[in-house]
N, C-alpha and C positions, 0 to 999 in steps of 0.2 A: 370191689364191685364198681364199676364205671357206670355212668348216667345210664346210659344208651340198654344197660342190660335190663333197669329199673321201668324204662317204659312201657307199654301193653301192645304195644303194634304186633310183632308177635303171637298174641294170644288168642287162640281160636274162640274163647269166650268173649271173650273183648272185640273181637270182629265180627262175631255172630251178634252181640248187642246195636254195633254199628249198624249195620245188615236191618235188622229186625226197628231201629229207629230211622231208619232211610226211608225202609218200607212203609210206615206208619207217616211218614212227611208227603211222600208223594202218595198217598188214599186219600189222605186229609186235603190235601191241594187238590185232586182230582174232583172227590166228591165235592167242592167249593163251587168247581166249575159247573160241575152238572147240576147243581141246586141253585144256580145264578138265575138261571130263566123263571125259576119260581119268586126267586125277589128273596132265597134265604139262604142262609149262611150254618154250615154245619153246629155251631155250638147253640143257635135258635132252633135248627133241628132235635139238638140233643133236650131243649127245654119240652118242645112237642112233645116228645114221645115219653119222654117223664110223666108228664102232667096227663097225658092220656093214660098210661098204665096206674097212673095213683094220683085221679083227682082228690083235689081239693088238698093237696098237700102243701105246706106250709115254703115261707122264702127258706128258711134255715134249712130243713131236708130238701130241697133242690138243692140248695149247694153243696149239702155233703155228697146228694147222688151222682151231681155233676164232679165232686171233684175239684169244687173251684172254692171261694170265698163270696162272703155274701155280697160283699160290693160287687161280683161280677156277675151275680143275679139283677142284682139291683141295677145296674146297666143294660141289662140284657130287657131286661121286664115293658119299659115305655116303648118299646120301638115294635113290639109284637101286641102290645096294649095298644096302640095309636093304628095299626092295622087291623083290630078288632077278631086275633086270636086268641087272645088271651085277655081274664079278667082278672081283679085280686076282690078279694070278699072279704071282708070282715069275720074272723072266729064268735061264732055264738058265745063262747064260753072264756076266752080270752082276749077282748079288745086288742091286745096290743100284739096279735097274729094275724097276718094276713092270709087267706087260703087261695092259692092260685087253680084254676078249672080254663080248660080249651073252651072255644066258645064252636058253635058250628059251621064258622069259619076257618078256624084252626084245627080244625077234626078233617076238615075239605081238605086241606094245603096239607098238612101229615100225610094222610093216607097219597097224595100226588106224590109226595117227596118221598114217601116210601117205596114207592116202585124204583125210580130213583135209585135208593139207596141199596135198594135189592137186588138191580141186575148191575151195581157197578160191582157186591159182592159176589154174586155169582161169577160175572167175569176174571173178578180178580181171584178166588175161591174155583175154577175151572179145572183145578187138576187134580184138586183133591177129593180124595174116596169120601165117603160117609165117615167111613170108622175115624180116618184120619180127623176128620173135624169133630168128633166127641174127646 
């Protein structure tokens, strides 16, 4: 068996992975652009809409819903703190928890940025049926 047979270029799976990560690079670039006039950036997006669907939730389960580590919570948290979206609260029960909540600021700027993020899906979501998207 020679190299050339070993590699995946070939492989309809492995093209279709390609395909489906290509597609996912230019959304994430796209939506970047279209949430630039609001002054945010899709992963402070992605904190918004966490933190609206399940306030008061902790830095540790943001990261796991995000997906990320907590330092990149932890980076992420000042910069939507110092724009007055976001607060962190002190755990009644456990000092050493911090409980993140949207402020009524950041409830304003989600819901704007959700329109936003709704017709660039529908756009890009355009041709498919209902059923296809279950």
């Amino acid at each position: 068996m020679n190299i050339k047979q070993e590699l995946p270029w070939d492989n309809p799976r492995f093209r279709n992975w390609v395909a489906v990560a290509r597609a996912c690079h230019v959304l994430e670039r796209t939506l970047a652009v279209k949430l630039a006039p609001l002054d945010l950036k899709p992963a402070q997006l992605d904190v918004l809409m966490n933190l609206y669907r399940h306030p008061g939730m902790s830095q540790h389960d943001l990261a796991r819903k995000l997906l990320v580590g907590r330092s990149n919570v932890t980076m992420l948290l000042p910069q939507l703190e110092t724009r007055g979206l976001v607060r962190r609260e002190g755990d009644e029960k456990d000092k050493r928890v911090l409980r993140l909540n949207l402020t009524e600021a950041g409830e304003a700027l989600l819901m704007k940025a959700l329109k936003v993020h709704m017709a660039l899906i529908e756009k890009a979501m355009s041709q498919s049926t209902p059923e296809q998207c279950d």
